[in-house]
VEXNUKE-421776 format. One record per atom (N, C-alpha, C, O): residue in one letter; chain; z, x, y. Coordinates in Angstrom, 2 decimals. Example, Ala and Ser with C-alpha at 12.3 -4.5 7.8 and 13.67 -1.06 7.14 Angstrom:
residuo: A&cadena: A&pz: 7.80&px: 13.19&py: -5.69
residuo: A&cadena: A&pz: 7.80&px: 12.30&py: -4.50
residuo: A&cadena: A&pz: 7.80&px: 13.20&py: -3.30
residuo: A&cadena: A&pz: 8.46&px: 14.24&py: -3.32
residuo: S&cadena: A&pz: 7.08&px: 12.85&py: -2.25
residuo: S&cadena: A&pz: 7.14&px: 13.67&py: -1.06
residuo: S&cadena: A&pz: 7.87&px: 12.90&py: 0.03
residuo: S&cadena: A&pz: 8.04&px: 13.41&py: 1.14
***
This chain:
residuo: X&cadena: A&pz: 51.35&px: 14.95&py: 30.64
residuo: X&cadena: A&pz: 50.53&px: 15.72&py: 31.54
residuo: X&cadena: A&pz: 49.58&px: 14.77&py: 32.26
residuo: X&cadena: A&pz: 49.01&px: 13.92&py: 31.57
residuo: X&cadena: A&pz: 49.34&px: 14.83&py: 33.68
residuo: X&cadena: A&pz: 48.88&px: 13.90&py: 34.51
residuo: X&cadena: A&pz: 47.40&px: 15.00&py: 35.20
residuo: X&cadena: A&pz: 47.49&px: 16.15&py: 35.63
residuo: X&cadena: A&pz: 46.33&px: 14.26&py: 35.10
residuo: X&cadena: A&pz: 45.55&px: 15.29&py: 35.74
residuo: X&cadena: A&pz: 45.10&px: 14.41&py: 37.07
residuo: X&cadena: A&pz: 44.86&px: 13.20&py: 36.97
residuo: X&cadena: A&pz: 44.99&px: 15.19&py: 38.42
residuo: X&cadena: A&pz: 44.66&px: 14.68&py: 39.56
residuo: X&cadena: A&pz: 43.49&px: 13.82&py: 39.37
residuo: X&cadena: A&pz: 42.76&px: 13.96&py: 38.38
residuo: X&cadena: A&pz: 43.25&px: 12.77&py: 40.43
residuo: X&cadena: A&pz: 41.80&px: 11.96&py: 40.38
residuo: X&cadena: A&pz: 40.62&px: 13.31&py: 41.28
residuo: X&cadena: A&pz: 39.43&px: 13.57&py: 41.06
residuo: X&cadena: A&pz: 41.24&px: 13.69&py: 41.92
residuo: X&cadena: A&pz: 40.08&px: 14.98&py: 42.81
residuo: X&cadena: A&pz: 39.73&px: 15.92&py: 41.80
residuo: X&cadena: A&pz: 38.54&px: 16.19&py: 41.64
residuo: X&cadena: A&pz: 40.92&px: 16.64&py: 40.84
residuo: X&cadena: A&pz: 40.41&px: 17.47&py: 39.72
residuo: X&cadena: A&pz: 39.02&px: 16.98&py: 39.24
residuo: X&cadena: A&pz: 37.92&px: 17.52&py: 39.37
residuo: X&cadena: A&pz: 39.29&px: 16.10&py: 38.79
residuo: X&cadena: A&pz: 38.39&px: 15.23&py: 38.15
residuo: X&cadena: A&pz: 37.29&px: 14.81&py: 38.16
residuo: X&cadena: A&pz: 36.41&px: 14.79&py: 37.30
residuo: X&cadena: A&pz: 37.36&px: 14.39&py: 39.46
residuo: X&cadena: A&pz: 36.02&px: 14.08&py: 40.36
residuo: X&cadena: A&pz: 35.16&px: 15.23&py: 40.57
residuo: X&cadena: A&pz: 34.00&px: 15.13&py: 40.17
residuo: X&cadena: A&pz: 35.71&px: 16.75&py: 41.36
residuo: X&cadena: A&pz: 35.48&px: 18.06&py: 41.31
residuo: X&cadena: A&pz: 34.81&px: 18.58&py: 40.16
residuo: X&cadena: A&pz: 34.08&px: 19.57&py: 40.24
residuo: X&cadena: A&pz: 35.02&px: 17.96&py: 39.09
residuo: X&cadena: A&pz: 34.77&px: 18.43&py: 37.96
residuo: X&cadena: A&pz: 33.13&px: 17.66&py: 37.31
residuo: X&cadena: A&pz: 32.15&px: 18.13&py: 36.72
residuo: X&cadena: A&pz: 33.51&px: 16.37&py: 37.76
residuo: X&cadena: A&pz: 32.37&px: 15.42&py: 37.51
residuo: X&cadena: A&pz: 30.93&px: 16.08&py: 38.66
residuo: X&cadena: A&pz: 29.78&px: 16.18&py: 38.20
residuo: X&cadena: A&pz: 31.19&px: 16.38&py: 39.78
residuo: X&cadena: A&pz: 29.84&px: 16.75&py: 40.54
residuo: X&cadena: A&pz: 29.45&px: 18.02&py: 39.68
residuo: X&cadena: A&pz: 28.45&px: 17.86&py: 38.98
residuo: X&cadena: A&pz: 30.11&px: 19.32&py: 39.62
residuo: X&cadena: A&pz: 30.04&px: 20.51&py: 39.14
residuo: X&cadena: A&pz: 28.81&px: 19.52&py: 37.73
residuo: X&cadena: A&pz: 27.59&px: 19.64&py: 37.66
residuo: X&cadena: A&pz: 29.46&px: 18.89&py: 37.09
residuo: X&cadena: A&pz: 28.59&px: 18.31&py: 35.65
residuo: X&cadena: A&pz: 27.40&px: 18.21&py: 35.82
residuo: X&cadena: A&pz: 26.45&px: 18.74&py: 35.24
residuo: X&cadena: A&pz: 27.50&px: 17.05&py: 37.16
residuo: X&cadena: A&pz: 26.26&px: 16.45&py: 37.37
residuo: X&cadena: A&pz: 24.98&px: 17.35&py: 37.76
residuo: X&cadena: A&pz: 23.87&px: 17.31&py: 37.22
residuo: X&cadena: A&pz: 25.54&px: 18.39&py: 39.14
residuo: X&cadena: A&pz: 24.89&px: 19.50&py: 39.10
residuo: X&cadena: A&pz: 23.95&px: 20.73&py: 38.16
residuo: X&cadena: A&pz: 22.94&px: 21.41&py: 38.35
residuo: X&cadena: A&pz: 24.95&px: 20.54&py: 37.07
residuo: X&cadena: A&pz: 24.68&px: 21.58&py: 35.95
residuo: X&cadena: A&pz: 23.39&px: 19.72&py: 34.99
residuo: X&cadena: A&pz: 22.31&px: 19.68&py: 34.40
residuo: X&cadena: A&pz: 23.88&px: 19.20&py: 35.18
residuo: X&cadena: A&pz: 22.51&px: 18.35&py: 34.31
residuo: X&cadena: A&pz: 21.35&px: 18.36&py: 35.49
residuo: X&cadena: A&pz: 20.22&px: 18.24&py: 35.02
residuo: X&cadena: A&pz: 21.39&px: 18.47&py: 36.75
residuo: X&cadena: A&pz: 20.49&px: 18.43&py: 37.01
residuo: X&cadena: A&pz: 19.57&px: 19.47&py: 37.32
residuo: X&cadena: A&pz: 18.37&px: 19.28&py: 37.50
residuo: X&cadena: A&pz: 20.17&px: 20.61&py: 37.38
residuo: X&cadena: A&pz: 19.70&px: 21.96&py: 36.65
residuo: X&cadena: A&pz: 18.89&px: 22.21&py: 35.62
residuo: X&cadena: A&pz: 17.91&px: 22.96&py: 35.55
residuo: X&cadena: A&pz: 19.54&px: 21.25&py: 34.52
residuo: X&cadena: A&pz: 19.10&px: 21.71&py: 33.27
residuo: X&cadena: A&pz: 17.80&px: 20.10&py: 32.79
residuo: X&cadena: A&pz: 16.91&px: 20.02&py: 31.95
residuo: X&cadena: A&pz: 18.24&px: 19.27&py: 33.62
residuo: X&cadena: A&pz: 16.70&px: 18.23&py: 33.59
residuo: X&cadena: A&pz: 15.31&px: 19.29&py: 34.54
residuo: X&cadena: A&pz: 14.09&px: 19.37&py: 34.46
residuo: X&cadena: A&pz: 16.20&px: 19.81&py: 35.23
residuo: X&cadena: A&pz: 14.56&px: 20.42&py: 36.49
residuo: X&cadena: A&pz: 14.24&px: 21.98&py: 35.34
residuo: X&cadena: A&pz: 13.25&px: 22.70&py: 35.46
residuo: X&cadena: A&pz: 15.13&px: 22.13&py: 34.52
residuo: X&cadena: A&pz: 14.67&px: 23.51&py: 33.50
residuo: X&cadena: A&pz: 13.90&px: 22.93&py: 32.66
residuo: X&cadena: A&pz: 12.87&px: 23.54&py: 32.39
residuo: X&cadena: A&pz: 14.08&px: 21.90&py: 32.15
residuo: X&cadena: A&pz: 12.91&px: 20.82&py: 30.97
residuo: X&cadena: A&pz: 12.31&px: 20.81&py: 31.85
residuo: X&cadena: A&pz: 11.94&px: 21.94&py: 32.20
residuo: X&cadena: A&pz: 11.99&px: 20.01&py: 32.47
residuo: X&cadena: A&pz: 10.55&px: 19.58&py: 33.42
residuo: X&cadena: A&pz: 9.53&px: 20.77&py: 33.89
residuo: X&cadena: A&pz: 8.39&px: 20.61&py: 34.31
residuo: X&cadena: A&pz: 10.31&px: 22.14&py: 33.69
residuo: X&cadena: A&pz: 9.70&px: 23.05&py: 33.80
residuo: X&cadena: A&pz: 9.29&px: 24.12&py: 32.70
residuo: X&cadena: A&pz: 8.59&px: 25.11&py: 32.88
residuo: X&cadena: A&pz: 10.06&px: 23.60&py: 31.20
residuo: X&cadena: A&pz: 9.86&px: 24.33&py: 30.32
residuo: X&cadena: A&pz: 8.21&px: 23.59&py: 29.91
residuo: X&cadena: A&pz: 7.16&px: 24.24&py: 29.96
residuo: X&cadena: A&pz: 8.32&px: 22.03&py: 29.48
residuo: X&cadena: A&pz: 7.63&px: 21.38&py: 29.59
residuo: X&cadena: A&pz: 6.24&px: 21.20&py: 30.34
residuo: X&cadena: A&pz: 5.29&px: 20.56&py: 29.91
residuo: X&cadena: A&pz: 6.33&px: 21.96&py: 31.66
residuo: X&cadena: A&pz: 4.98&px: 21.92&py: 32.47
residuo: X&cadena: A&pz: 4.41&px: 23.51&py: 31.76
residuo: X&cadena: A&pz: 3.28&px: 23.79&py: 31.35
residuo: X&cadena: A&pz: 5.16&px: 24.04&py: 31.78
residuo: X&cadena: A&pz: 4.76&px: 26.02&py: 31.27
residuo: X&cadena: A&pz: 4.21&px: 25.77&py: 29.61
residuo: X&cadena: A&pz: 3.54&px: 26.59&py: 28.97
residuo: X&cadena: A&pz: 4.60&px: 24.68&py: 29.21
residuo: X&cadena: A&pz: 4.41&px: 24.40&py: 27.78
residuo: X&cadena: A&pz: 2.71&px: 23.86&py: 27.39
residuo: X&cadena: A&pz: 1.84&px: 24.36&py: 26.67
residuo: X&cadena: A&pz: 2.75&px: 22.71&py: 28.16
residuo: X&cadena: A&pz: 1.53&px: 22.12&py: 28.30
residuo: X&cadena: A&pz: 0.45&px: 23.47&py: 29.20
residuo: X&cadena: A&pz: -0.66&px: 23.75&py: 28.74
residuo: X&cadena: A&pz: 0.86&px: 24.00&py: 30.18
residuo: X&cadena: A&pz: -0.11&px: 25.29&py: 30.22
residuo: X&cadena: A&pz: -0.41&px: 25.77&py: 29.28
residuo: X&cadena: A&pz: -1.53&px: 25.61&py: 28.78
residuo: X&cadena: A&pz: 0.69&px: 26.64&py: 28.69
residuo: X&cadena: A&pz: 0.44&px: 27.86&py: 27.60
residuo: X&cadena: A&pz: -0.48&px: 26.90&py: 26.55
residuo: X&cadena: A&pz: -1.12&px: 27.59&py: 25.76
residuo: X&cadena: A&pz: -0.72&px: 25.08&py: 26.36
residuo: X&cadena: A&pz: -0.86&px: 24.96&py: 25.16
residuo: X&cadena: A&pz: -2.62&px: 24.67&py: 25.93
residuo: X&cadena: A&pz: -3.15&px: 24.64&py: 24.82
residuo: X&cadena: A&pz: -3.17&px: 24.58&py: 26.38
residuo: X&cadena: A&pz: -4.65&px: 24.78&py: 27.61
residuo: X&cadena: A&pz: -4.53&px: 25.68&py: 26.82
residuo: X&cadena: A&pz: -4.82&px: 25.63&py: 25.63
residuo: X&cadena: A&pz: -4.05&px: 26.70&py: 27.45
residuo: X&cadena: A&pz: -4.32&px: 28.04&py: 27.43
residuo: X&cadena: A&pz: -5.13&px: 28.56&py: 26.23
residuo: X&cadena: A&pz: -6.26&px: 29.04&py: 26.13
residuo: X&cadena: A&pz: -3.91&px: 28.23&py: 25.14
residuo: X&cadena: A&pz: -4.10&px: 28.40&py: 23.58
residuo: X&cadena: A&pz: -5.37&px: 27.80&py: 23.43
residuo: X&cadena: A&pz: -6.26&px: 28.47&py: 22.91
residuo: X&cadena: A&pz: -5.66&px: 26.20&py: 23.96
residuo: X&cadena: A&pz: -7.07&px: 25.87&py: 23.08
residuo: X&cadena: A&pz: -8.02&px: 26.09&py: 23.30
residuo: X&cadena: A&pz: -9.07&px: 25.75&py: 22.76
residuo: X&cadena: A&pz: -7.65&px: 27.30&py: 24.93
residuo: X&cadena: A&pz: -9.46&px: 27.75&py: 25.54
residuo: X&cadena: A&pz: -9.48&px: 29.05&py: 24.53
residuo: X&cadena: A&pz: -10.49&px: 29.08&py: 23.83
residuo: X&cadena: A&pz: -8.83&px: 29.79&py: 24.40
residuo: X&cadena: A&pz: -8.75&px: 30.62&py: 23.87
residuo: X&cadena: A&pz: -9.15&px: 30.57&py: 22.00
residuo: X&cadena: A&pz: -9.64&px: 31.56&py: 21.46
residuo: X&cadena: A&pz: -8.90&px: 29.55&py: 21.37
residuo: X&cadena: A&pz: -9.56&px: 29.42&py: 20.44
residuo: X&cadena: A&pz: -11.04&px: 29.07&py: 20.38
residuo: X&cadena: A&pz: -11.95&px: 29.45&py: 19.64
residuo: X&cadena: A&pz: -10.93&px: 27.87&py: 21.82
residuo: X&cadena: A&pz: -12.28&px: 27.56&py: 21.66
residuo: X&cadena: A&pz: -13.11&px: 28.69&py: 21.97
residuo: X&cadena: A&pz: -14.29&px: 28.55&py: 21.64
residuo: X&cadena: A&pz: -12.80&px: 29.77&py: 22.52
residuo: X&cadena: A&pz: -13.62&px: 31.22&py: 23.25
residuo: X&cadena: A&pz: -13.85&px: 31.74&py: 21.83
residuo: X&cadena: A&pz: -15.00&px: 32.01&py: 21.47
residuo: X&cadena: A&pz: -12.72&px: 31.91&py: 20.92
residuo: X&cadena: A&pz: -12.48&px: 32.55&py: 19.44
residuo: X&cadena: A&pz: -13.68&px: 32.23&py: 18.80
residuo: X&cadena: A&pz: -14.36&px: 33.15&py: 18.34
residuo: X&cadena: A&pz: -14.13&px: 30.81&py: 18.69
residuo: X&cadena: A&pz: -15.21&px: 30.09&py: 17.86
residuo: X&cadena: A&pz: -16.31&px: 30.30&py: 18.06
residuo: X&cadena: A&pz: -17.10&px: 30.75&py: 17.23
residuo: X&cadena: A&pz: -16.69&px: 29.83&py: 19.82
residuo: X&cadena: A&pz: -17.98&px: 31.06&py: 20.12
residuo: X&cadena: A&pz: -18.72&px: 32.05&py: 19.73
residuo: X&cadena: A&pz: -19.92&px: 32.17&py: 19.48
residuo: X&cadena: A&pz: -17.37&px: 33.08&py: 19.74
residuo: X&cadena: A&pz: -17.81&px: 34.42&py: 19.53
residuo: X&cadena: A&pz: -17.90&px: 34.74&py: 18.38
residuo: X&cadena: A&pz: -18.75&px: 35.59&py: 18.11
residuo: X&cadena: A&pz: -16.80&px: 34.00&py: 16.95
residuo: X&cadena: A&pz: -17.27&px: 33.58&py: 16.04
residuo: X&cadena: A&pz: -18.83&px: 33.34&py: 15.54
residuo: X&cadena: A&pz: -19.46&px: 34.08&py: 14.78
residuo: X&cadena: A&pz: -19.28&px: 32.12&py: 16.15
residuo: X&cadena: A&pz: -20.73&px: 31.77&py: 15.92
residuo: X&cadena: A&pz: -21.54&px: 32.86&py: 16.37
residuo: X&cadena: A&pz: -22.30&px: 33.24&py: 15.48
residuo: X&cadena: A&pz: -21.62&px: 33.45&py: 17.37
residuo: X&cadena: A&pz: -22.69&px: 34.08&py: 17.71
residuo: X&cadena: A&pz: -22.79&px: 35.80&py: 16.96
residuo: X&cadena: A&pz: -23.63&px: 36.69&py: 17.04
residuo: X&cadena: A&pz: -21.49&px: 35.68&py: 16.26
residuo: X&cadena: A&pz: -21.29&px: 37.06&py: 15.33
residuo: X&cadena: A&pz: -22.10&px: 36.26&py: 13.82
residuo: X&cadena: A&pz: -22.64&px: 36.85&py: 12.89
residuo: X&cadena: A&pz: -21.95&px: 34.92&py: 14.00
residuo: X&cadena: A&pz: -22.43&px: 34.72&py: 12.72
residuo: X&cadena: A&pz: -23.97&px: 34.67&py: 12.92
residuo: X&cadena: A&pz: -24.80&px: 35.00&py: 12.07
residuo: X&cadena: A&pz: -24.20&px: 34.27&py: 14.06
residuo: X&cadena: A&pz: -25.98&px: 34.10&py: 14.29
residuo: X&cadena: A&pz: -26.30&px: 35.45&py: 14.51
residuo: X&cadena: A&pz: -27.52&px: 35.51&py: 14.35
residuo: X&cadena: A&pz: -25.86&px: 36.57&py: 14.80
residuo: X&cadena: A&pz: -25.93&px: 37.88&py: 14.78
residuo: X&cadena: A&pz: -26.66&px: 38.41&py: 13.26
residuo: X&cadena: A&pz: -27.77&px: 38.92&py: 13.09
residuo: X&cadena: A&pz: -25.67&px: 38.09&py: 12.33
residuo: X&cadena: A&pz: -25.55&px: 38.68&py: 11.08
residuo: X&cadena: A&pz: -26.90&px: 37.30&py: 10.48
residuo: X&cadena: A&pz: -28.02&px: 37.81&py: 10.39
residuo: X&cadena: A&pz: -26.88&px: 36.49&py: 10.29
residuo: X&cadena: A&pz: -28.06&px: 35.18&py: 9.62
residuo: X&cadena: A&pz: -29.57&px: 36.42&py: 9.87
residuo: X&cadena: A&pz: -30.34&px: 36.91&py: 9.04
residuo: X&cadena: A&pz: -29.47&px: 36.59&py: 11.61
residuo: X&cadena: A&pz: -30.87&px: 36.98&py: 12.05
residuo: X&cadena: A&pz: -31.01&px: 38.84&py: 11.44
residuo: X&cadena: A&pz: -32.05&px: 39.51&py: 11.45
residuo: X&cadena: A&pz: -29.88&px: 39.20&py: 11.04
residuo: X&cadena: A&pz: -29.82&px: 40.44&py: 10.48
residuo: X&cadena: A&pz: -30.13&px: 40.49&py: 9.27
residuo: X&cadena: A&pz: -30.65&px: 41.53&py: 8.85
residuo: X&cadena: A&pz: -29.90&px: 39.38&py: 8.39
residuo: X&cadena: A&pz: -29.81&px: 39.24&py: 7.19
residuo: X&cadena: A&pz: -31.36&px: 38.78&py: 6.93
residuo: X&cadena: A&pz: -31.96&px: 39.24&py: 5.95
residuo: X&cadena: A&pz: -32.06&px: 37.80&py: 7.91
residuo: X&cadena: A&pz: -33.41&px: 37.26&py: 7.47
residuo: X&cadena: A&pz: -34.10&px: 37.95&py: 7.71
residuo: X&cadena: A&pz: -35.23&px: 37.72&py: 7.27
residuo: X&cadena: A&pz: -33.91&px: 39.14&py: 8.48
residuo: X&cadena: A&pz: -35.44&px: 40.38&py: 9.10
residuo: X&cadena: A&pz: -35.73&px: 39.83&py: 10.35
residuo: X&cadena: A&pz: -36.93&px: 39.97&py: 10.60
residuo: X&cadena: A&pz: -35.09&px: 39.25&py: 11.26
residuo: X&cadena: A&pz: -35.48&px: 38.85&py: 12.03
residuo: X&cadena: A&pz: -35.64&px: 39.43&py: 13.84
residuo: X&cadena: A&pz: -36.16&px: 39.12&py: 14.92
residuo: X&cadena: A&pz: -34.80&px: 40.41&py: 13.20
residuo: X&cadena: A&pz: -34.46&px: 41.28&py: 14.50
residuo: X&cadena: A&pz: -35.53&px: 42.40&py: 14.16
residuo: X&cadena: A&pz: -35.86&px: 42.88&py: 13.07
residuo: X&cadena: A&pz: -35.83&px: 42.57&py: 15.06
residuo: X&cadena: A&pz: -37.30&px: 44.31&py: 15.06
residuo: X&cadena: A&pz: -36.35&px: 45.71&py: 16.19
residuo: X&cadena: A&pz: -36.24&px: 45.79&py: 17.42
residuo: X&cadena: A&pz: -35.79&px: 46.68&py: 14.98
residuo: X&cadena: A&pz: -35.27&px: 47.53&py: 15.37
residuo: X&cadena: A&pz: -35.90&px: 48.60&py: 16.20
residuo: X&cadena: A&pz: -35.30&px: 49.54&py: 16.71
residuo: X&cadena: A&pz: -37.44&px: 48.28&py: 16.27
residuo: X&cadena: A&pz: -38.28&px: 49.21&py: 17.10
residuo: X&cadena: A&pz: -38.34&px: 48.33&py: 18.54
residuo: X&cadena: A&pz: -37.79&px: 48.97&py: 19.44
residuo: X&cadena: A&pz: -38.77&px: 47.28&py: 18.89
residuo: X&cadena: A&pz: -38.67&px: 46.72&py: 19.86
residuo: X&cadena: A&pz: -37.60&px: 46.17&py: 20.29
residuo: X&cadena: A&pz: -37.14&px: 45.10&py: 19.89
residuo: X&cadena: A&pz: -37.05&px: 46.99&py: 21.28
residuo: X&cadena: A&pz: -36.42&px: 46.40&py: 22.45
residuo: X&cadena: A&pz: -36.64&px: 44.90&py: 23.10
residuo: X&cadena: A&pz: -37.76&px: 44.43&py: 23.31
residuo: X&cadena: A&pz: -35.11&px: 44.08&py: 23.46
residuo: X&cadena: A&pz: -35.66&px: 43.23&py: 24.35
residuo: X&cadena: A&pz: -36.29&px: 43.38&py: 25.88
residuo: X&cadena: A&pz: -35.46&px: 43.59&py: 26.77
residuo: X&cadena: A&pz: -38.09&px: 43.28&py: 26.39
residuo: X&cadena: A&pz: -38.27&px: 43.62&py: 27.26
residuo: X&cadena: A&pz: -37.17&px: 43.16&py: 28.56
residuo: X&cadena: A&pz: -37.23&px: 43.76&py: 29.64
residuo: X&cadena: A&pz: -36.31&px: 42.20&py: 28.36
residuo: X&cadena: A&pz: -35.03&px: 42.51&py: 29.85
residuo: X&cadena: A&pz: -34.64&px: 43.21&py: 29.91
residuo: X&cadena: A&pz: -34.51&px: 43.65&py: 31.06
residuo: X&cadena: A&pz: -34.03&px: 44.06&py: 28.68
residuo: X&cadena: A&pz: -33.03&px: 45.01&py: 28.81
residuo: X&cadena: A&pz: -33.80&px: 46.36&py: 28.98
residuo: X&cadena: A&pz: -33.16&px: 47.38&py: 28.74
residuo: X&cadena: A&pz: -34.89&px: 46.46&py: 29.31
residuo: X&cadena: A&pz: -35.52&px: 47.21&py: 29.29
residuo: X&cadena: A&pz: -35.76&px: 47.99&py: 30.35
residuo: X&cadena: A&pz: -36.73&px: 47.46&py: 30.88
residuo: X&cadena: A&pz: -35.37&px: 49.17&py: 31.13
residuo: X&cadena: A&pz: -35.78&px: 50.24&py: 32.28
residuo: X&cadena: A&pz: -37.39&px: 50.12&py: 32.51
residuo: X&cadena: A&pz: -38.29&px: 50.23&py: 31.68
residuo: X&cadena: A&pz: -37.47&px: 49.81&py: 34.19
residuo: X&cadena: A&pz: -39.22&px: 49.77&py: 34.37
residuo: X&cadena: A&pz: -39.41&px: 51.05&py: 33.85
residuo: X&cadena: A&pz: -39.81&px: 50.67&py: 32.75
residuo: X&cadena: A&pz: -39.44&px: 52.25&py: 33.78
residuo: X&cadena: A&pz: -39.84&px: 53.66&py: 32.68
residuo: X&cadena: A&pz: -39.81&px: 52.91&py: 31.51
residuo: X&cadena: A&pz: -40.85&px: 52.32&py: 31.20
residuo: X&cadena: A&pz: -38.74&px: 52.79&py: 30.73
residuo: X&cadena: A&pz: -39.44&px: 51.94&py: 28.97
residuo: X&cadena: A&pz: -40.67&px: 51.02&py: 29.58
residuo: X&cadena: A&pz: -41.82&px: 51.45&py: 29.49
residuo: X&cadena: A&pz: -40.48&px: 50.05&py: 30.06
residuo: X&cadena: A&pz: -41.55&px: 49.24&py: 30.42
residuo: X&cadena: A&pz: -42.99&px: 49.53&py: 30.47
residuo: X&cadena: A&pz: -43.91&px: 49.05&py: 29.80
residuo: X&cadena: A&pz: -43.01&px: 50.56&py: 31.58
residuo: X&cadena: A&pz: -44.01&px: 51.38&py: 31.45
residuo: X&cadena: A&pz: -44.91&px: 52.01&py: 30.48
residuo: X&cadena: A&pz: -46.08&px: 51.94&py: 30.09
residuo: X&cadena: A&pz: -43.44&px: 52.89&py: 30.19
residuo: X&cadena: A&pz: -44.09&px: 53.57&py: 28.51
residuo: X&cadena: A&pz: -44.62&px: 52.61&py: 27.73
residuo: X&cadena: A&pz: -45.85&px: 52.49&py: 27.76
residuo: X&cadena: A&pz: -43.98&px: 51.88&py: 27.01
residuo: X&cadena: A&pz: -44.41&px: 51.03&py: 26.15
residuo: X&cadena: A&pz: -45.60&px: 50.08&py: 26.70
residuo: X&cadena: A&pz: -46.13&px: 49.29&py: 25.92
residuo: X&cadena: A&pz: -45.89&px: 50.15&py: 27.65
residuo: X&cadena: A&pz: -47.41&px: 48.90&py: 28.27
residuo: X&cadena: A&pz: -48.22&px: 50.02&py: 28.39
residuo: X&cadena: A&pz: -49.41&px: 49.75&py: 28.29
residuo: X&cadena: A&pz: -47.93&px: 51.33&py: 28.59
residuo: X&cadena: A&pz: -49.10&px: 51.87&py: 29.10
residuo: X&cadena: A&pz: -49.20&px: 52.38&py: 30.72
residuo: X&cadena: A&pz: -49.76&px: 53.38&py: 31.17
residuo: X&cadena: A&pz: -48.52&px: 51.41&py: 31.35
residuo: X&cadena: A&pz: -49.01&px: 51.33&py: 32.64
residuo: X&cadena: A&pz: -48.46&px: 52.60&py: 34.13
residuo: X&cadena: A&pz: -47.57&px: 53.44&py: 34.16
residuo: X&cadena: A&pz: -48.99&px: 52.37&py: 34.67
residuo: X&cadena: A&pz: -48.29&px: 53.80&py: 35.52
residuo: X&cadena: A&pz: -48.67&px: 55.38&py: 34.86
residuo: X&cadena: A&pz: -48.09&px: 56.45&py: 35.03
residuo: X&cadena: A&pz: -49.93&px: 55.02&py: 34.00
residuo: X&cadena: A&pz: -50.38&px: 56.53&py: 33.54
residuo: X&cadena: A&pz: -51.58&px: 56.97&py: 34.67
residuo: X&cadena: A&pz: -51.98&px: 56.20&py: 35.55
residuo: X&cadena: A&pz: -52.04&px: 58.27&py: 34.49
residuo: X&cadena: A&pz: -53.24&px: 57.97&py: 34.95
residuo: X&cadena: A&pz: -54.38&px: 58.33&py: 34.22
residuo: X&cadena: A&pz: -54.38&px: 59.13&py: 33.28
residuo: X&cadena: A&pz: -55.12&px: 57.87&py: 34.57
residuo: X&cadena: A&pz: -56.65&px: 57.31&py: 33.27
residuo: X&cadena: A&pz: -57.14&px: 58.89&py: 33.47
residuo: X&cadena: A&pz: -57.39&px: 59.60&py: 34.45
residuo: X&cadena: A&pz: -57.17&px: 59.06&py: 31.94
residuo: X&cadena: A&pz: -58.01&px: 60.91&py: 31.61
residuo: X&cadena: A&pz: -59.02&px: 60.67&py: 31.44
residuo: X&cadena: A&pz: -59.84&px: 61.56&py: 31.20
***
């Protein structure tokens, strides 16, 4: 059995084609890889954060340190504001 040199050749581009397909699919699994892996370490590092500040949450809960009657005055409506200073009454 004799196979043509054109078979052959025909056969060799089709190859080359399909590797270079599949080098530009690495190069792209590879770039999506190194994203997703960013991705992953902002996302832990965000994890740790919120971590800490649940833990500095609970420390300042645990020492008495938080005053469940006072509000922080930012978060506070000029009406609370008011109320609580006094101010905007009028003098009896």
């Amino acid at each position: 059995m004799t196979i043509e040199v054109g078979t052959i050749e025909e056969r060799k581009a089709a190859l080359q084609m399909q590797a270079q397909g599949l080098d530009r699919r690495l190069v792209e699994i590879d770039r999506q890889g190194q994203q997703l892996q960013q991705e992953r370490s902002q996302v832990i590092a965000n994890l740790n954060a919120v971590g800490g500040a649940l833990e500095l949450c609970e420390d300042l809960l645990k020492a008495g340190r938080a005053n469940p009657v006072d509000p922080d005055p930012a978060a506070m409506t000029l009406e609370q504001l008011e109320e609580r200073t006094g101010a905007g009454k009028a003098e009896e």
